[in-house]
C-alpha positions as CSV (number, residue, x, y, z in Angstrom):
1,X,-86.0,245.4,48.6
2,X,-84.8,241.9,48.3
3,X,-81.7,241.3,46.3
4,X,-80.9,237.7,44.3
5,X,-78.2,236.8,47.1
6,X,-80.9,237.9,49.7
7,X,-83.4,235.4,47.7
8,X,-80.4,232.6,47.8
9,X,-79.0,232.9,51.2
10,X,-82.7,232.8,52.4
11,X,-83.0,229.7,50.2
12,X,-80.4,227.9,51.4
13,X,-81.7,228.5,55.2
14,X,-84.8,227.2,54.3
15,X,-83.5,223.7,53.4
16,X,-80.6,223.4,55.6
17,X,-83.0,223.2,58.0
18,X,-85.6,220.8,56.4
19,X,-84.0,218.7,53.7
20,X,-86.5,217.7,51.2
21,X,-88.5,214.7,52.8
22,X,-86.6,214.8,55.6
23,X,-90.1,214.9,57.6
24,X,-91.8,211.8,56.3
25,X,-90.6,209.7,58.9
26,X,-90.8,209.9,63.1
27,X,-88.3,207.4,63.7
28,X,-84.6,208.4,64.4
29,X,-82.8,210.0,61.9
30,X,-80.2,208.5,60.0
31,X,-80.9,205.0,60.6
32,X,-81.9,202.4,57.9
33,X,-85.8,203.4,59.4
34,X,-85.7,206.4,58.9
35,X,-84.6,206.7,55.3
36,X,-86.6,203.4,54.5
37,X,-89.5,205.5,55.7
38,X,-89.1,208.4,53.6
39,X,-88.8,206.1,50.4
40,X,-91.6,204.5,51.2
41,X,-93.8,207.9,51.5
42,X,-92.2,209.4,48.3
43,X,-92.9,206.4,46.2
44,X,-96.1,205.4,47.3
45,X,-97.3,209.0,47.1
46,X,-95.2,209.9,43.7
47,X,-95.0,206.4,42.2
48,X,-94.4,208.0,38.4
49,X,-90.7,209.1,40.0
50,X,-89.9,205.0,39.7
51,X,-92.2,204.3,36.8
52,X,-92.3,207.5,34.3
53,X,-88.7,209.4,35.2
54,X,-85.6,206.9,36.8
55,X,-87.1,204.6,34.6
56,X,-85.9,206.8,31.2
57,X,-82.7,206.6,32.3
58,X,-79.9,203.6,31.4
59,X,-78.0,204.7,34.3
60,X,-75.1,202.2,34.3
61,X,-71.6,203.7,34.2
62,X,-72.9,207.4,33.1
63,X,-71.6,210.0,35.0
64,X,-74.1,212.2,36.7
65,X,-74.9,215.3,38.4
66,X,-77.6,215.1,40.5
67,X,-78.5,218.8,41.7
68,X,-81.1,219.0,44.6
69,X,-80.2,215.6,46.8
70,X,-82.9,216.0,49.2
71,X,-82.0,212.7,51.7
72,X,-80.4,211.0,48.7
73,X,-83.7,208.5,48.2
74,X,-83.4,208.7,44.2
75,X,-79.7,208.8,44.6
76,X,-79.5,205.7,46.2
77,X,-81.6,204.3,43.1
78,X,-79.3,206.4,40.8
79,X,-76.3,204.9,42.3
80,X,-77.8,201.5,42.7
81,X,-78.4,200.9,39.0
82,X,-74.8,201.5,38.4
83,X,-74.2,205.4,37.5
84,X,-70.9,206.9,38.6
85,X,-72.7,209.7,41.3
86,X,-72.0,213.8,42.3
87,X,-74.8,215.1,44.4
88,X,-74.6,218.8,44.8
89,X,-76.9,221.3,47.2
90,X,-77.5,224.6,47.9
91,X,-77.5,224.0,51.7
92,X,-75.3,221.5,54.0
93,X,-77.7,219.7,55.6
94,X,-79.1,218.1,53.1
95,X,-75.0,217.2,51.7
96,X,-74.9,215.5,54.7
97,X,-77.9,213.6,54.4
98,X,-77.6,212.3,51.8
99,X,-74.0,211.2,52.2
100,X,-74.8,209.4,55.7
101,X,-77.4,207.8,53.5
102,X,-75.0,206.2,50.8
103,X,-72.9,205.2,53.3
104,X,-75.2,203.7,55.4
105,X,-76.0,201.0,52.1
106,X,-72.6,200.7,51.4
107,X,-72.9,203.3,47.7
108,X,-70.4,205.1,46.4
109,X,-70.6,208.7,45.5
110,X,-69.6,212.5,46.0
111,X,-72.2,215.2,47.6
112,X,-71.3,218.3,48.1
113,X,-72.5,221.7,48.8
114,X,-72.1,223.9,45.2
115,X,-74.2,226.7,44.2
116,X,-76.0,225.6,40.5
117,X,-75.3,228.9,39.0
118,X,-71.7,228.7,39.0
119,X,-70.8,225.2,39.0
120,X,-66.7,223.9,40.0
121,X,-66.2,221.2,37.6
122,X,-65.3,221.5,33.9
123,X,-67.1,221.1,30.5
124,X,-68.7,218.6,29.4
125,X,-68.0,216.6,32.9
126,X,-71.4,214.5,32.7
127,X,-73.2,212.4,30.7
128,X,-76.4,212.5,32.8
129,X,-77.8,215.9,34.7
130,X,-80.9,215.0,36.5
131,X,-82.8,217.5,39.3
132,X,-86.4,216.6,40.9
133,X,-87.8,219.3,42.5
134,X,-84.6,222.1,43.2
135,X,-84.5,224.1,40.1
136,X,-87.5,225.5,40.7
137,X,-86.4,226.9,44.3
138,X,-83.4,228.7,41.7
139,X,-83.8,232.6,41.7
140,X,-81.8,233.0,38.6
141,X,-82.9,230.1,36.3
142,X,-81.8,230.8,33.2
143,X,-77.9,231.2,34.6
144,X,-78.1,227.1,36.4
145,X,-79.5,226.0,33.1
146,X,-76.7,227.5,31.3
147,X,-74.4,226.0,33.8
148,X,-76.0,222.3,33.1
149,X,-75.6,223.1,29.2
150,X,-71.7,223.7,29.7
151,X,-71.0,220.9,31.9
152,X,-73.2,218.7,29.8
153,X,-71.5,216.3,27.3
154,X,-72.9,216.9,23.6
155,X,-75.7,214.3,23.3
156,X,-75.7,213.8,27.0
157,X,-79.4,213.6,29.1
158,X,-81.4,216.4,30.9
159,X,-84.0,214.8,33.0
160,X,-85.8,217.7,35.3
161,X,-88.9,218.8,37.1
162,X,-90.5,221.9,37.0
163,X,-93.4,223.2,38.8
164,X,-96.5,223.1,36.3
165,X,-98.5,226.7,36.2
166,X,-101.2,224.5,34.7
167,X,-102.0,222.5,37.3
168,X,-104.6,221.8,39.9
169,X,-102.5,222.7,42.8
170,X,-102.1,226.0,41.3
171,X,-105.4,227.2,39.9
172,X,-107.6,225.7,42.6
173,X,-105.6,225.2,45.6
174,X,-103.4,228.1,45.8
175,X,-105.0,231.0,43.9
176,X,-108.5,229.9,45.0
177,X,-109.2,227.6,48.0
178,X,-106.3,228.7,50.2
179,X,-107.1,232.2,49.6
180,X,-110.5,231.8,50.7
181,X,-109.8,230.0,53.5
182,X,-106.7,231.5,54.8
183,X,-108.6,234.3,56.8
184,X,-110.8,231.4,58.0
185,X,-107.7,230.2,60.0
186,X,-108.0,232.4,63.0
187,X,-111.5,231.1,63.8
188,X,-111.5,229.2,66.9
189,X,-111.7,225.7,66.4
190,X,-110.9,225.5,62.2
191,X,-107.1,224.4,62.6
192,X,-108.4,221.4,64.6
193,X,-111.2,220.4,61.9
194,X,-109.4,221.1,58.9
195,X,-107.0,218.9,60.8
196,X,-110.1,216.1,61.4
197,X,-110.0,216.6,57.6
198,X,-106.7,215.2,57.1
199,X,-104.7,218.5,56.4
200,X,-101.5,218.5,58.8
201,X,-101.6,221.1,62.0
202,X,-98.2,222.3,61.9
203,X,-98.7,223.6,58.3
204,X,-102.0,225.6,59.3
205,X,-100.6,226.8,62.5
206,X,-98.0,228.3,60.4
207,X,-100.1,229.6,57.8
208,X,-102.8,230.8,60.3
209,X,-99.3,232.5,62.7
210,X,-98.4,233.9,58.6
211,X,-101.8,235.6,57.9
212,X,-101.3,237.8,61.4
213,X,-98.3,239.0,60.3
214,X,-98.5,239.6,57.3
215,X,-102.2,239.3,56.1
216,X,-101.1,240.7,52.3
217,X,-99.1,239.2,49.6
218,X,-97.4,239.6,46.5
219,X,-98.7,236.7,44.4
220,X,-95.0,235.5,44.1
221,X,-94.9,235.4,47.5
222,X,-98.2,234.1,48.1
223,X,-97.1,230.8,45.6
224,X,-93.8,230.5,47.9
225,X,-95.3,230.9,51.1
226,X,-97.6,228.0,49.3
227,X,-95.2,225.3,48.2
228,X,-92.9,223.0,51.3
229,X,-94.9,225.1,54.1
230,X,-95.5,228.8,54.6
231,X,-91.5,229.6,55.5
232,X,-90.6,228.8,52.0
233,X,-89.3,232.3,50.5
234,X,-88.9,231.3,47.0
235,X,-90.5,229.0,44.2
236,X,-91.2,229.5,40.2
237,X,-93.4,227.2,38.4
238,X,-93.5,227.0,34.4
239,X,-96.3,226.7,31.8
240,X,-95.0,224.3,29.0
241,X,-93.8,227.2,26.7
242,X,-92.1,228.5,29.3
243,X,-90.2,225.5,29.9
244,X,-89.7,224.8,26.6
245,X,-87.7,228.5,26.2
246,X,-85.3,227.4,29.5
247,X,-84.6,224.6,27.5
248,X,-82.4,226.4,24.5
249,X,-79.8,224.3,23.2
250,X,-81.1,220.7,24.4
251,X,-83.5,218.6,21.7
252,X,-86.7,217.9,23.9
253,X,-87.7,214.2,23.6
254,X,-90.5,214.7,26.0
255,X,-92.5,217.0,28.4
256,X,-95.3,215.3,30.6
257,X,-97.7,216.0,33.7
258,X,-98.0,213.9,36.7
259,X,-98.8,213.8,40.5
260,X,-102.2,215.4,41.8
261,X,-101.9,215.0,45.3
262,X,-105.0,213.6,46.8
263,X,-103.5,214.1,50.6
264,X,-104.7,218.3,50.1
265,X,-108.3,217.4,49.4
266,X,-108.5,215.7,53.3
267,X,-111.4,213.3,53.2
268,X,-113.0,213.8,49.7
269,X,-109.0,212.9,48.4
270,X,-109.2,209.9,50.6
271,X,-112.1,208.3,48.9
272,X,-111.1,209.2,45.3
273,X,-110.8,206.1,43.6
274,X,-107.2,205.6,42.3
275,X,-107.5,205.6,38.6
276,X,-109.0,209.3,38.8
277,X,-106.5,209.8,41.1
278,X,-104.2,209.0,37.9
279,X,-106.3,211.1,35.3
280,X,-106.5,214.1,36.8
281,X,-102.3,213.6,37.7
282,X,-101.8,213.1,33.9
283,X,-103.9,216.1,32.4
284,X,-103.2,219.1,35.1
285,X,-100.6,217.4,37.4
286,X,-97.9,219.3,39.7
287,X,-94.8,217.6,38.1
288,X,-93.5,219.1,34.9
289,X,-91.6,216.5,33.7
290,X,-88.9,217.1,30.9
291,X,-86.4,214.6,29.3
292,X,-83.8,216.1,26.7
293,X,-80.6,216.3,25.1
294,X,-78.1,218.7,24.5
295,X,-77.7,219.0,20.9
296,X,-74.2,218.6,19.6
């Protein structure tokens, strides 16, 4: 049986080597391409990131602890508007990353590799804790967010993503469609026209290479294996009252859904009009957004 620290270092494998993002773009990594790339994908794709999240933010001279740097893309917004950065991962690559990144626009700012359950630097060190996308990958959740209490300030902002249980993605896609299809997969000829359809090969060769080895899942693993590609050992979404009890000892100012990703529906997505695109983001979205403080 799989221990916590099994769970972690198996984590931490996983992104050191495949930084969030890291393949939205074909041209060579580390150059102003590349990463200009990657921004252009996440934004275009996730456009409520600049609009509805780094937009709630007065960033300017706040000290903040971004946890879950991906290739620094928001922190290079972060850091642009002014804050006073630390970047921390679970894995190296991604430290690195984002580091070449800042230094490649001429940003200031400290990345580093630091586990979020036992965090290095003192109380109250930040005036800002912000996280897209890497609590969730966190086996022991309720130990990092008491870690962000104590080295929040007193009044100081929480702004993080969790994975929404009551979303599309989760209730259609992964415990429906992908279960009916998946044994579909070994079919000759389906990876190539689910591919025609828009979905991308590498992702349903591994899922099709997953179902021969191991053709029964938990349905933990079975949302893992299900969220960042089927090598993905760990993820945890939330319903809103379960995020809601992670978030003892911060005032919520507000929780809201975005981002229905049209990209899984192949060509039906692709001629969605963009407004419904929008609704259905809004009302059962993947992005559990939450923006709080910690009470005094």
């Amino acid at each position: 049986m799989k221990t916590a620290a099994d769970t972690r270092r198996a984590v931490e494998s996983f992104w050191n080597s495949r930084p969030c993002d890291s393949d939205r773009s074909s041209s060579s990594r580390g150059t102003k391409v590349y990463f200009e790339d990657i921004e252009r994908d996440r934004y275009t794709h996730q456009r409520h990131i600049l609009t509805d999240v780094l937009a709630r933010i007065d960033w300017k001279g706040k000290r903040v602890l971004e946890i879950g740097t991906g290739v620094g893309t928001d922190a290079r917004r972060i850091v642009g508007r002014g804050a006073r950065y630390t970047g921390i991962n679970i894995d190296q690559a991604s430290v690195d990353m984002t580091a070449a990144a800042l230094k490649l626009y001429g940003l200031p700012g400290t990345v580093e590799k630091r586990d979020v359950t036992a965090l290095p630097y003192p109380d109250r060190s930040f005036d800002v804790v912000y996280s897209f996308g890497a609590l969730p990958c966190i086996p022991d959740m309720e130990r990092a967010m008491a870690e962000i209490r104590r080295v929040l300030r007193p009044g100081g902002e929480l702004l993080v993503l969790f994975y929404n249980r009551s979303s599309i993605n989760y209730w259609i896609e992964i415990r429906l469609l992908r279960r009916l299809a998946r044994p579909l997969l070994v079919v000759p000829g389906m990876i190539t026209l689910l591919q025609w359809l828009g979905l991308p090969r590498d992702r349903l060769i591994g899922h099709r290479d997953l179902y021969r080895s191991a053709p029964r899942m938990s349905a933990e693993e079975w949302l893992s294996r299900n969220t960042d590609g089927p090598d993905n050992p760990y993820i945890c979404i939330h319903s809103a009252a379960e995020a809601e009890r992670l978030m003892s000892g911060f005032r919520i100012i507000s929780q809201t859904v975005h981002y229905f990703d049209y990209r899984h529906w192949g060509v039906l997505g692709r001629i969605m009009p963009m407004p419904l695109i929008r609704w259905l983001g809004a009302r059962w979205g993947w992005h559990r957004i939450l923006y709080a403080h910690k009470h005094g």
